[in-house]
Z-matrix of the N, CA and C atoms (Angstrom, degrees):
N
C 1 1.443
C 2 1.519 1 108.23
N 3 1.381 2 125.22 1 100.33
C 4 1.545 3 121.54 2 141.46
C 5 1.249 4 144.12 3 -81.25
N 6 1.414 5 96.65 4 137.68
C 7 1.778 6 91.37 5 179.88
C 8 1.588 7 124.94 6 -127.54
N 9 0.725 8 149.90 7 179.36
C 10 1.804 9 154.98 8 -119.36
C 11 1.955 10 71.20 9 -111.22
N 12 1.522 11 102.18 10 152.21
C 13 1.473 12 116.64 11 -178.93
C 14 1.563 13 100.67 12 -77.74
N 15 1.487 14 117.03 13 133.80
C 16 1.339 15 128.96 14 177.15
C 17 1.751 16 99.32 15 104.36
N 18 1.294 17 116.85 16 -18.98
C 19 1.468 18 110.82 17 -152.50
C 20 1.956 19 88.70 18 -59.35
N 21 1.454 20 107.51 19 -178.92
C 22 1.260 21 135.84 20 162.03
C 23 1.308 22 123.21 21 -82.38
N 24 1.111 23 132.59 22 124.77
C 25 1.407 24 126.64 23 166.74
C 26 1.234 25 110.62 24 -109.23
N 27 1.477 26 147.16 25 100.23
C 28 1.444 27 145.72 26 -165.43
C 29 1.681 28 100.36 27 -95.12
N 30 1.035 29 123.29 28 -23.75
C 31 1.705 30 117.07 29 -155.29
C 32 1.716 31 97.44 30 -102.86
N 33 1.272 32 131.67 31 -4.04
C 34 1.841 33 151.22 32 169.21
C 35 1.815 34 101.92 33 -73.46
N 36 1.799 35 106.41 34 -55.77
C 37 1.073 36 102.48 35 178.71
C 38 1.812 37 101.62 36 89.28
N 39 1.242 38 112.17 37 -26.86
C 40 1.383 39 121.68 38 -177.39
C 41 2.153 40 106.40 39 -52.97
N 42 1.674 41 109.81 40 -37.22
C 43 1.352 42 137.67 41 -143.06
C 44 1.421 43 103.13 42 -118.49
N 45 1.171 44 116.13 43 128.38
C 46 1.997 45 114.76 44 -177.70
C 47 1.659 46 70.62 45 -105.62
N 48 1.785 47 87.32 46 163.99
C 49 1.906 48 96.90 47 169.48
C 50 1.605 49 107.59 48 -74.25
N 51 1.422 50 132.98 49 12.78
C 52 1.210 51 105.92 50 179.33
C 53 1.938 52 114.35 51 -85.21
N 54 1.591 53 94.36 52 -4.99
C 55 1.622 54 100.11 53 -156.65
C 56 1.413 55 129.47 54 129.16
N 57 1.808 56 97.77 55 -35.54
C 58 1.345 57 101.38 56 -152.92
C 59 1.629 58 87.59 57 -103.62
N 60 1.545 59 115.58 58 172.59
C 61 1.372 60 145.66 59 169.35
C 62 1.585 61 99.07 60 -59.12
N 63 1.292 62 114.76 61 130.98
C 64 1.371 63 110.23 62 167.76
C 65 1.385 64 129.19 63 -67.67
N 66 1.345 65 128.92 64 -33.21
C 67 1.678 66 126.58 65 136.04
C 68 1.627 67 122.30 66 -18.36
N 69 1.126 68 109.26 67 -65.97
C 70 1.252 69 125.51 68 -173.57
C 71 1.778 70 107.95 69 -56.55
N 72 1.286 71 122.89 70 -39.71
C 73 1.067 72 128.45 71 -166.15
C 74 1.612 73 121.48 72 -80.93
N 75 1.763 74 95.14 73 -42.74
C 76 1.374 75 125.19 74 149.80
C 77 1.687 76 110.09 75 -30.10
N 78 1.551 77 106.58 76 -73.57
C 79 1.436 78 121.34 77 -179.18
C 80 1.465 79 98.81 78 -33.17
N 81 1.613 80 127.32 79 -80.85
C 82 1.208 81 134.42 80 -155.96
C 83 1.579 82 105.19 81 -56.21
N 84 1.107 83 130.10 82 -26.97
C 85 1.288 84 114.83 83 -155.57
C 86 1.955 85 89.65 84 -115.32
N 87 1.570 86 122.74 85 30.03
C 88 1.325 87 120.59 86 -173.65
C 89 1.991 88 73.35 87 -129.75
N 90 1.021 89 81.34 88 -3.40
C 91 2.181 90 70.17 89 -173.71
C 92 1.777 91 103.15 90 -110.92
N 93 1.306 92 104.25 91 -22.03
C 94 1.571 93 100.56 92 167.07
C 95 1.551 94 117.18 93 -63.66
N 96 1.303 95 92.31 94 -43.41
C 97 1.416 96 91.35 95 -162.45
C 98 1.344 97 111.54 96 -70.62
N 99 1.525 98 117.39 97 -34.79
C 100 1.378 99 114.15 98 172.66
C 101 1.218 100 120.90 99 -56.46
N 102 1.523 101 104.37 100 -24.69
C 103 1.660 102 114.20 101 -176.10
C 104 2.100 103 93.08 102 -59.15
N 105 1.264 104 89.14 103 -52.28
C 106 1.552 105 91.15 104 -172.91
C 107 1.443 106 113.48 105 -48.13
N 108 1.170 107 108.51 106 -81.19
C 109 1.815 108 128.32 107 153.78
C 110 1.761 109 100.69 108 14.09
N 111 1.878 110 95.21 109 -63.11
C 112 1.714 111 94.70 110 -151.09
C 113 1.492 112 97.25 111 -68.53
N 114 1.696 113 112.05 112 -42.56
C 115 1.800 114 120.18 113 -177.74
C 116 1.381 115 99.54 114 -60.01
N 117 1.107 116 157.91 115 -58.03
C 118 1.188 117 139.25 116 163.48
C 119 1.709 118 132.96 117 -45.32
N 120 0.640 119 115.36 118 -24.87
C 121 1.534 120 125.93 119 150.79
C 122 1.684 121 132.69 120 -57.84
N 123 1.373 122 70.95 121 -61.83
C 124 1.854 123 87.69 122 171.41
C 125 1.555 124 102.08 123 -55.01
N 126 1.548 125 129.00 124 -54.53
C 127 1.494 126 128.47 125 -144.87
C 128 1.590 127 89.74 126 -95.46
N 129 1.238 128 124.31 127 8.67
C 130 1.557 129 113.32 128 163.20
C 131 1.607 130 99.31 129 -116.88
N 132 1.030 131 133.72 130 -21.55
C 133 1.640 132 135.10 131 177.71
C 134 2.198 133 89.26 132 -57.08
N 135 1.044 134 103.83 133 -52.19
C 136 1.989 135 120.83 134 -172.22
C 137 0.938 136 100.57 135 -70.88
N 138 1.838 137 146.05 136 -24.09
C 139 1.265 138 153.35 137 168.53
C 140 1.839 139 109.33 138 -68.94
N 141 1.512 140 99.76 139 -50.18
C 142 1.210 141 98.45 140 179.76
C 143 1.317 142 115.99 141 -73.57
N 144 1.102 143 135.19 142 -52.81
C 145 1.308 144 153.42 143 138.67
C 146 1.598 145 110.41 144 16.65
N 147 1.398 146 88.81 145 -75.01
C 148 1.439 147 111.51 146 -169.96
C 149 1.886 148 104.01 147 -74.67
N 150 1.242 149 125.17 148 -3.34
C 151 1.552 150 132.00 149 -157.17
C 152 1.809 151 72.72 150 -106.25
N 153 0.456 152 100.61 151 -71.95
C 154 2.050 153 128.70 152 -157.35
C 155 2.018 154 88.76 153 -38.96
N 156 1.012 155 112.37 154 -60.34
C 157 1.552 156 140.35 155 -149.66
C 158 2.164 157 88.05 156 -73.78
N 159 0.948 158 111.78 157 -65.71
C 160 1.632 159 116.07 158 174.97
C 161 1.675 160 111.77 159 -70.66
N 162 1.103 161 109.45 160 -12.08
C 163 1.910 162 113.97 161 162.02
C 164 1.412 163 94.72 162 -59.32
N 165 1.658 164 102.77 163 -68.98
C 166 0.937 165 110.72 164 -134.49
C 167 1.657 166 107.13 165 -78.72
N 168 1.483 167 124.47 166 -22.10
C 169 1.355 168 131.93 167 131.44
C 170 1.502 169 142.07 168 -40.14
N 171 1.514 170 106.81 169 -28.16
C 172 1.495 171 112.04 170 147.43
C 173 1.714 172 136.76 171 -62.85
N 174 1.600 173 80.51 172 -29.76
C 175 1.494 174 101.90 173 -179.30
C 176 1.361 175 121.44 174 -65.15
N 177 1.231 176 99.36 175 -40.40
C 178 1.711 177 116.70 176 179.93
C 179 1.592 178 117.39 177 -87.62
N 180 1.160 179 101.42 178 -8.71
C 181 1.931 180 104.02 179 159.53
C 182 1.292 181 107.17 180 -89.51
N 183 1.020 182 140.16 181 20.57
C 184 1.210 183 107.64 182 -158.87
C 185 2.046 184 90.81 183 -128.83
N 186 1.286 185 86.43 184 126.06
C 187 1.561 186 95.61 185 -170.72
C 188 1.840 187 119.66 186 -98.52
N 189 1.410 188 85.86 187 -34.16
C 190 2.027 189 88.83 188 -160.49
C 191 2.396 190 77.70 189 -111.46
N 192 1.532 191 82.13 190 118.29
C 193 1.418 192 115.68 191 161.05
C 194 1.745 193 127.41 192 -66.45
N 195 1.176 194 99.91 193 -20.89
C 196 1.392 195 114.78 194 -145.85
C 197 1.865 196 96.25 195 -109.60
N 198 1.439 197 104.76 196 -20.62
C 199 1.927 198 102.29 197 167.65
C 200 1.858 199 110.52 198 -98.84
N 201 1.126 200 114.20 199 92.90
C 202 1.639 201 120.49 200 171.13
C 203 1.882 202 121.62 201 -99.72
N 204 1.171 203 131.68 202 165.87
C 205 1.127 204 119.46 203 163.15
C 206 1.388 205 100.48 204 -96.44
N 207 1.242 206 167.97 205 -31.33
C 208 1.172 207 145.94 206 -179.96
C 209 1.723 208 131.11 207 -82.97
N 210 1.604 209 136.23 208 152.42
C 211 0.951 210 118.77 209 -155.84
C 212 1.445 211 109.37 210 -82.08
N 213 1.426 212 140.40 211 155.31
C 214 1.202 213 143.44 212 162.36
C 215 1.737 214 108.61 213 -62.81
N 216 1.534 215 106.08 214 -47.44
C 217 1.311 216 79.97 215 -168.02
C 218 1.255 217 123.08 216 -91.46
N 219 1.354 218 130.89 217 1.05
C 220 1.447 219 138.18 218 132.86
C 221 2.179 220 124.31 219 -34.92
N 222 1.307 221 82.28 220 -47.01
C 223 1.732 222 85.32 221 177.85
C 224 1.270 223 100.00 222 -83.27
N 225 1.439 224 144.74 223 -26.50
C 226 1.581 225 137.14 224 165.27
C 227 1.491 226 114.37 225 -42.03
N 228 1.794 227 100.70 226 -67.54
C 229 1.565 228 127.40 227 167.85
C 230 1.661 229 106.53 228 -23.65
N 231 1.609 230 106.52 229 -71.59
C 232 1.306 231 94.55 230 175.42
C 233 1.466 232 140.07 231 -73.00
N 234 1.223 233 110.42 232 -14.20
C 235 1.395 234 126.23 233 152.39
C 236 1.290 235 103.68 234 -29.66
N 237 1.592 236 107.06 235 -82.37
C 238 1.498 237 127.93 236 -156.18
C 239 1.477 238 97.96 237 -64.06
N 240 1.096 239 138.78 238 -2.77
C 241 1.978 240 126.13 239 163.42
C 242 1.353 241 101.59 240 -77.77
N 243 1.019 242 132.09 241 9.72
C 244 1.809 243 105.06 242 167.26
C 245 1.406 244 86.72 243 -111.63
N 246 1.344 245 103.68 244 158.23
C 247 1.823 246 140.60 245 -152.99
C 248 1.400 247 87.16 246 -82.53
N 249 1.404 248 132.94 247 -44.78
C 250 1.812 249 135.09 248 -129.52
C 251 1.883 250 89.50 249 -110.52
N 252 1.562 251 117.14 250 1.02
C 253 1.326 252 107.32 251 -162.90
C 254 1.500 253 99.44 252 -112.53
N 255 1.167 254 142.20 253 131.79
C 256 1.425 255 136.07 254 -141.03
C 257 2.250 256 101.60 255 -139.55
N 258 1.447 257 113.14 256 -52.72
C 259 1.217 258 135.79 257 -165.74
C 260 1.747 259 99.88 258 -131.11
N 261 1.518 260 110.63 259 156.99
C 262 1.527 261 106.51 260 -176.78
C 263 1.407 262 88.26 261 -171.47
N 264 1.581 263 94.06 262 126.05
C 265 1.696 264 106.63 263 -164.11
C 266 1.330 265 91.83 264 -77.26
N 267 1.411 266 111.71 265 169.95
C 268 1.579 267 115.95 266 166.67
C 269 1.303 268 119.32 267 -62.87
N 270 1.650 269 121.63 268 -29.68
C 271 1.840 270 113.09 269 -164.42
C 272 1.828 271 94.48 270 -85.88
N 273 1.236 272 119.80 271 -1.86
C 274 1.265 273 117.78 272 -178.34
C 275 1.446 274 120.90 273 -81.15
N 276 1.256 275 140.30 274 -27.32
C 277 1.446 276 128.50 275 144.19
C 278 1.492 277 114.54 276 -61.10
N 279 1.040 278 131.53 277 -50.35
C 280 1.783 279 134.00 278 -164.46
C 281 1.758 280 90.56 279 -56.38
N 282 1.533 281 108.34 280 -47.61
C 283 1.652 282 102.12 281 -176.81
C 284 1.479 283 112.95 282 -61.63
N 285 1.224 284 119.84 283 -19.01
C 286 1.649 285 134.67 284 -166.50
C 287 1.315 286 101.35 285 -65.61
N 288 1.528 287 95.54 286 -57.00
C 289 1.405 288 124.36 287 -157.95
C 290 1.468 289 105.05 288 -66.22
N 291 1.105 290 127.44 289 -40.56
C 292 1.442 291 145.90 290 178.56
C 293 1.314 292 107.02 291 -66.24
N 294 1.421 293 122.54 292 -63.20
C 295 1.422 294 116.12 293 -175.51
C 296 1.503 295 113.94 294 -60.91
């Protein structure tokens, strides 16, 4: 069977209907996606970035140590379950509590 140059051959399997080699087509659409892949990466690398950067600007306002939402004497409590921990200064839960 011949056909006119450019034609399609669908029943070879060799030929997608766009023209191109099915390898070839494969290729392009294994390089889009990476294209995608990389923009998605990037715009969460700038997410984190940007998460990390206003922590760390919260961090540095912050003056009075001594107002937290979690309890001290709960974070002591758990302190005091390891075997090797004996004494526990006072600024050592408030720091707990903070981090």
């Amino acid at each position: 069977m011949t056909g006119a140059p450019g034609s399609v051959v669908t029943s070879v399997g060799g030929m997608q209907s766009t023209g191109q080699p099915a390898g070839a087509q494969l290729g392009q659409h294994q390089l889009a996606y990476q294209h995608i892949h990389q923009q998605q990466q990037q715009q969460l690398q700038q997410q984190l970035q940007a998460f990390w950067a206003n922590q760390y600007q919260e961090i540095e306002k912050v003056t009075d140590f001594k107002n937290h939402s979690l309890p001290l004497a709960r974070i002591k409590k758990i302190m005091k379950a390891d075997e090797d921990v004996r004494m526990i200064s006072a600024e050592a839960p408030v720091i707990f509590a903070r981090a």
